[in-house]
Every structure is written in C-alpha cells, then in structure tokens.
C-alpha positions, 0 to 999 in steps of 0.5 A: 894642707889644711889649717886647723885653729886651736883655741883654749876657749870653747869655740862653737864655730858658725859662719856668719855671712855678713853683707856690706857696703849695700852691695855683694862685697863682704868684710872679708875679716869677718865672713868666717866670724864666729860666737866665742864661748869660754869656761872659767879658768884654773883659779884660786879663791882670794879675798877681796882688798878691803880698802873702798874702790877708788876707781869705777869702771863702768861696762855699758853693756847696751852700747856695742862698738862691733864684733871681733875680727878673727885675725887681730891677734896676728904676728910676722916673720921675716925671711931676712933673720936668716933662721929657721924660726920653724923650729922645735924651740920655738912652735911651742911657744907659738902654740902657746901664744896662739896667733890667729895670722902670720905675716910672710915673707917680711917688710921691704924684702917683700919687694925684692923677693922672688918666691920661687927663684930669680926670674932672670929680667931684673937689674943689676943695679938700682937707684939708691933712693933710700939715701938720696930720694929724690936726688938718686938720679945723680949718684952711682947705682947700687948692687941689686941683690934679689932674694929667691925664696927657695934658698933662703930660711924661712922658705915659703914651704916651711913657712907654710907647715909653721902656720899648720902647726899652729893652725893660723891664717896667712898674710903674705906680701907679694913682689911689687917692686919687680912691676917697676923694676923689672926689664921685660916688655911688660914688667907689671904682667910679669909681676902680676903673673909671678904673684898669680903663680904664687896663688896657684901654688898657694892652693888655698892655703892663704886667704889674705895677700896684700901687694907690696910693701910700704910702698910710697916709701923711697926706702923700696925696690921700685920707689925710683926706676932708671927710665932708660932700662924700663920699657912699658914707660912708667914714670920715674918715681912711684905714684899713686895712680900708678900703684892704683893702675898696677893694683888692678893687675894684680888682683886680677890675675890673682884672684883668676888664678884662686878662681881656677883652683876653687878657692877665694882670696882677699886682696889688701892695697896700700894706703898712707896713714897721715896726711901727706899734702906737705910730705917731702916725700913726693908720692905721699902728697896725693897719694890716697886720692891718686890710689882711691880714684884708680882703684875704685872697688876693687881693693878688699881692705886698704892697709897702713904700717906704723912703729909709734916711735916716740923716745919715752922713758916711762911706762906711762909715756909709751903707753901714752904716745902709742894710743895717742898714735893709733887714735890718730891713725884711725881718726885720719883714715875714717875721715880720709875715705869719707872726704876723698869719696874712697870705697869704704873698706876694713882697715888691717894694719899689717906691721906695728910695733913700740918704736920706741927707744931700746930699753923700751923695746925690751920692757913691759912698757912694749906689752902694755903699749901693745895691750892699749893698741890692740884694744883702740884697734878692736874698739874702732873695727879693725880687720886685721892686725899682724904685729912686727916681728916674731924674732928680729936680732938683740933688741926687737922681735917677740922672741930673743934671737941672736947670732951670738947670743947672751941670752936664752935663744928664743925666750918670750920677751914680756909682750909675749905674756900680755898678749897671750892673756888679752886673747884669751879673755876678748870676746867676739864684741867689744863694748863701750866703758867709762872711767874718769881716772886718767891715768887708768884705761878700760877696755870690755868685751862680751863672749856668747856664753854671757862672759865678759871680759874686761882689761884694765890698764893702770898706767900711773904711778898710784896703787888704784882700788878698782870698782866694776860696774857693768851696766845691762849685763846679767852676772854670775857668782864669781870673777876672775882675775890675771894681774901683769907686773913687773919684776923689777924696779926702774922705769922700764922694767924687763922682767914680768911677774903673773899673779905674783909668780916670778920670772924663770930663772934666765928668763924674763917672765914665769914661762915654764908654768905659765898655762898652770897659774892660777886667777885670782878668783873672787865672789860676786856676793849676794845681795848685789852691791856697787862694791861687788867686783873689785880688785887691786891695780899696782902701778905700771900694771895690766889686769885681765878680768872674766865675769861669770855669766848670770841673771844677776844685775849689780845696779837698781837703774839700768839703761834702757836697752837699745831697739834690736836691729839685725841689718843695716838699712837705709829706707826711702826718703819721707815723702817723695817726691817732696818739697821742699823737705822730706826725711831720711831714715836709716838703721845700725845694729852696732855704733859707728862713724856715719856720713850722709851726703846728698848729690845732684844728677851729675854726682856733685855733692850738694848737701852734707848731712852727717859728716864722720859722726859717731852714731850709736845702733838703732834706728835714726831719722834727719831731715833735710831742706831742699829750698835753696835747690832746683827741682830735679832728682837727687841721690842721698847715699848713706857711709858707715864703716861696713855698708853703703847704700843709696837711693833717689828722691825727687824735689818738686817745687 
C-alpha cells in the first residue's frame, strides 16, 4: 500500500539527509524533512483597527531554534472505543484536519493486545497492581482478558487503509506486556518475534514503532508477574534494566525482520518525564539510569506521555498550567540525558492531552492549550508529537462519540479548528520572538517560499491591539489574518467562532464552510512603519497570521545576521598538545542546548565546561585550564540536542 501525504500548501518535496550525533544515526524525524512552500489564502481586504498597538511582537528572524519535524501534528486511535472510526463520516473530517501520524492500537491496551489473535501461552489471570501496586501479591488475581486485533474494530487492516485515506505515517505501540506475562520458556523471544511478524506483515507501511506503553506504570499488563508461572526468571516487578535488556530483543528482531523486506524502521523506548528518585512507585526511582545504561544506542528516539492535568476553571489557567507542564517536561528530559550520560535522541511524546476537568475537555481552553503545547514542543526540537484520542466516549477525544449519543456522532470538538489552522500557517523553522506582555504568547515560524507565520495567543481577559515587528525578515505587500473565539460567554466556552463566522447549528464550530472562510487581509503600506502589521487580539482568543514574503524590511536597525553554518562541527583543540591551556572550538547552524565535558582515559568526568546551555547558531570558542590535572591524554566530547562528537588532546606539563 502506499501512503500518500496531502497538504493545502505548496509542497516541494526534498530529502534532506541529516547526519547527527557525530556518527551514522540519523534524527529519524527528520531524515524525510522537507522546504515548506505556501500560497496566500482566500481573503477578504479589512481595515486595520485604528486604536495605537498595545502589544509588540518582536520575530527575531536571524535567530533560528530549528527545523519542523514532519510528524508534530499526529493524533491516536484506540481500538477499545469499540467502532469503527474508519468511517464515511469521519475521514472527511480527518482529511480535512490533515494528520501528518496516527497512533495504533491505544494506550495500556497495547500491552494486551495480540494483532494477530491470541498466542495461546498467556495466563488466565493476573495480578491486580492497578488497585493494590505493590501489595497485589496478596490479593486475588483477576481475569485476564487479551485483545486479538482481528476481532476487534478498529483492526490493524482498517486501521492501515485509514492512514491511506489520509496519507499519514504510523505509530504503532507493540505488545511488551506479553515479554513478562507470557508462559513460555522464553516469554521475551516470543514477544519480540510476535512484534517482528508484525513488521513483516506491516510490509513497510509504518516507519515508527514504539515498544509498550507507559510501561513503569503499575496500571500495565506486565508491571507484576507471578514468578512461580514465569519461566526464564524475571524479576517480580518491572525494572528499567530489565525493559532496557528486553528493548534490545525487540529491536533487533524487528529492525531483522524490516531488513529482510527492504525496508527500515524506527524504534521508540520508554522513558519517565520527571524525576522518580522519590516516586512511591518503585521502577521510577531509577528507571532512566537503569534503561539508558542498558540500552546504550540502540533506541531511535525515547518517548514520554503527559495529560497536564490541572482542575482550572478558566481559559488562562489551562492555558497556564499546560505550558507550565510541558516547559518542564522539556527542561527534565534535556537535562536527565545530559546528567545520567544517555545517548542524545529526538524526543516524541506519543500521548497528550488537556487533563484537565470535564467542562474544560470540551471547551476552547483544550484548543488553545493544545495550540500553546505544540508551539513549546516545535520550539525546543520535538520529533514526534501524537495527541490523545481522535474519539473517546461524552467527554474526551477530537470527535463526539457515544454509544447513546446526545450529540452529533462525530462532530469536531473546537480543538478540531485551532489545530487545523496552526498546521496549516507553521513553517519548516521555528524562530525566536519577544513580547513582554504576560498575558500574550507568540510563537513564528518561516516557510522557504519567504512566508512567515506567526501564532499569537492572547489569554487574558483584556481586548490587545498587536504590533509585529519582524526583525531581519524581508516582507511583502499584505498579511493575512484567522482569529478563534469563542461563541459564547463563561469561563469555558464550548462553542468556537472563526473570523467572526458562527458555529453550525447543532454544532460546536463553522464546520460546513470551514475550508471557504475567508482571512482578514491586511496591507503592509508603503512607506514602511512600526505600525505596519497589526491586528486585534479578543480576550480568550488565538490569532494565525501569514506575512507576504518580500524585500521590504519594517525597522531602519536590523540585527546582524548570524555567520551561515551549514554543519555541526567540533574542531581540534588549540594547541595540542598544551599546557596547560588550550581552546575548544565548535559550530552550530541552529540554537540549542549544549554540554561540553571533559573525561580522562578511564572515561571519568573531570571538567564540566558548558552544562545544558542554550547557545545560539554559529561558530563558539571556550577555553580550558588543565593546571590542577596530570598529564595524560584527555577526551572532550561535545552534546546538543541532534550531534555528539569527541576528540583527544593531550596535556604535558
């Protein structure tokens, strides 16, 4: 079969290979990255708001946080909704939404789910860690009941002419639980073979997979084994180093088995994303060092899950929390690989979403937090991005589902409409911007056509006049502008409005003529002034904005440009051999976080020159003093986000 992508924009398609980690393993995100090309959209000429701006955005154009992973803007399916969401109603939705990834089979019923029917060696019963974690072991078992994907809707069959439909990648979450429940001999082969047949059958159509789910969490199939039934001698609970041993199993058999029908696969491990040093939970203590010390290179990218969960009441709290959250979730990560001396890898998070209280599930505050988190995800360098769920009963999912429905059957909920304009107006780079303005975020990005495109969040309470000021950025005669409210009054709104067009009758947003409405289009104005591009923010509103390409700059002063680096590179210390100083120098052809460490011979660190820093692209020099060391040969060994590198020096005193 074969997986077609469909795009509004203008796409010129370019296989860019990208070389990381100062070795052969590719940021598997972005080997298929592409330059992204857009066309203005349907518009409407409007007069600009008269009031003076009250707001300044400034777009730093020169200062580039990195390219756009093709697969942020994934969603999920879950077989145990019990329906077909492969249905006549809902694909045209989804090809309107566009996913670029659709996660397969769902959640925790990944751990029990046999995709091609029941293998027979499985228990009847299990340990009920979910209600009594640790203390299990002393109360009754309960049924076991596996899932066999043949039998149950969505099947991987219809699941696979889903994406085909809508020319997306996959994710699919293989069966890890079976490795440690499973009654055979060797439980871990057969898992790991049940996996590799699914790749064979597979036949290339899905590029990423990722082995279990969630799985230090005592709410898995597998977290607790009765040791008296298992027979290779795992231990009674889950462990890091034990996942970290059985991951290796897995991939390998898996990535043999897409060797042997021509294709490659890309595999995804689990990681926590907090600290778990104090966890009552026992794996998460260790679990990070344990798995990065077992699996050493062989994982493609580590994955994390987060629901942001938070009881807010307002838009802004949400809103608040959910970046709050994320920002955190980032910063943890970077530093957790760099401190416990993991392999650096892209991160995907592969199940997200509002967690937040019911009212706010189903309100605009879900689609403006959902705008906020993907935006702090492209901004720091994220690979993969699949959010939770496409449809999931009353409350939850994209789409309205019910069993006895009091809606609309499949209805877009409003996350629907923020989510399908911020794909179509983010570029293939992110860049840096400024506000001072607390209550309003900014995000922008560039489009290789000379487009840029710039999301601006305006969560308070307070009706803002916004000024753009792009910085080093040449632009044309016109920008254009889509502005999300919502349609009705409370702190939580349910109802979205686009452009001031209204929500359907029956409905929670202007679906019916969505692709049809037109931007608010505005004119750039010659001469050139600080009032050129501005636009109204309401309160509790999202606004999309595309700026023409051009030659025309809006402020006298520009920044200067960064030197042009087309590579990471770390050069050959300065002088060598030394004594006792020499520098370091080494170049970036986009920001990010940065370590530099300094080892002796028997790999002990003994000088921490840059620790998790954020450096900005270009061309960087530090030196270092090796007065207080022997001589000896040393290895200084450089660690960004998508490159390692190191090379020895030599000290003689």
């Amino acid at each position: 079969m074969k997986i077609c992508r469909f795009f509004n924009l203008q796409m010129f398609w370019l296989i860019i290979p990208v070389i990381v980690y100062g070795q052969s393993t590719p940021n598997c995100f972005l080997n298929d990255y592409y330059p992204k090309y857009i066309s203005p959209p349907l518009f409407m000429d409007t007069v600009k708001p008269s009031a003076a701006p009250s707001v300044t955005v400034t777009i730093h154009g020169a200062d580039t946080l990195g390219p756009v992973s093709n697969y942020m803007f994934g969603n999920a399916t879950a077989v145990w909704v019990g329906t077909n969401i492969n249905n006549t109603t809902l694909v045209p939705y989804l090809q309107q939404l566009s996913p670029s990834l659709i996660r397969f089979p769902g959640g925790s019923w990944s751990d029990i789910y046999f995709w091609n029917g029941n293998p027979g060696d499985i228990p009847d019963s299990i340990y009920d860690s979910n209600t009594y974690g640790a203390d299990a072991e002393g109360h009754p078992k309960v049924k076991f009941w596996p899932q066999a994907g043949p039998w149950y809707p969505l099947t991987p069959d219809q699941y696979y002419d889903l994406r085909n439909q809508l020319g997306a990648e996959g994710l699919i979450t293989v069966n890890y639980g079976y490795a440690r429940y499973g009654l055979s001999t060797d439980p871990i082969g057969q898992a790991a073979h049940l996996a590799a047949d699914w790749v064979r059958y597979d036949a290339g159509q899905t590029k990423f997979w990722e082995v279990g789910n969630e799985c230090a969490g005592q709410w898995e199939a597998g977290w607790m084994i009765d040791t008296t039934t298992n027979l290779d001698g795992q231990p009674k609970i889950i462990t890091g180093r034990i996942y970290g041993k059985h991951f290796k199993v897995f991939a390998d058999s898996m990535k043999k088995a897409a060797a042997e029908i021509g294709t490659t696969i890309y595999i995804g491990g689990i990681i926590l994303n907090f600290d778990g040093s104090s966890s009552s939970n026992i794996p998460d203590r260790t679990w990070n060092q344990d798995f990065f010390n077992e699996v050493g290179d062989s994982a493609d990218f580590y994955v994390i899950h987060d629901y942001f969960g938070n009881n807010g009441t307002t838009v802004k709290t949400q809103v608040n929390n959910g970046r709050t959250k994320i920002l955190s979730d980032i910063n943890f990560i970077n530093s957790d690989i760099a401190n416990k001396g993991a392999y650096p890898k892209p991160v995907a998070l592969t199940e997200w979403n509002c967690g937040g209280p019911d009212a706010a599930l189903i309100s605009i505050a879900n689609g403006m937090q959902a705008v906020v988190q993907t935006c702090e995800m492209l901004n720091n360098n994220f690979g993969m991005s699949a959010r939770w769920l496409l449809a999931h009963y009353d409350n939850g999912g994209m789409f309205y589902y019910s069993d006895t429905p009091t809606h609309v059957l499949w209805d877009p909920r409003p996350e629907f409409y923020y989510l399908y304009y911020l794909q179509r107006f983010t570029g293939d780079h992110m860049m840096q911007t400024s506000c001072s303005y607390t209550d309003l975020l900014a995000y922008a990005s560039r489009f290789s056509s000379g487009h840029t495109g710039i999301v601006v969040v305006n969560k308070g309470a307070s009706s803002l006049t916004v000024r753009l000021l792009p910085n080093d950025i040449g632009v044309g005669d016109k920008y254009y502008v889509y502005s999300i409210t919502g349609d009705t009054t409370g702190n939580l709104p349910i109802l979205c409005k686009v452009n001031n067009t209204q929500h359907d009758l029956g409905r929670w947003g202007p679906l019916s003529g969505l692709a049809g409405i037109k931007a608010w289009s505005y004119t750039i104005g010659d001469p050139i002034g600080n009032d050129s591009i501005k636009f109204s923010s309401p309160p509790n509103s999202i606004q999309f904005v595309l700026v023409d390409n051009g030659s025309k700059y809006l402020t006298d002063v520009k920044t200067p440009l960064l030197q042009s680096i087309s590579k990471f590179s770390l050069e050959q210390n300065y002088p060598n051999p030394f004594n006792p100083q020499t520098n370091i120098t080494f170049s970036l052809p986009k920001s990010g976080l940065v370590t530099l460490l300094v080892y002796d011979v028997l790999g002990r660190e003994v000088a921490k020159l840059i620790n998790n820093e954020k450096k900005t692209a270009g061309t960087h020099q530090i030196g270092f003093d090796g007065k207080n060391l022997p001589s000896g040969i040393y290895f200084y060994r450089l660690t960004s986000e998508y490159y390692v590198a190191s090379k020895k020096m030599l000290l003689i005193k």
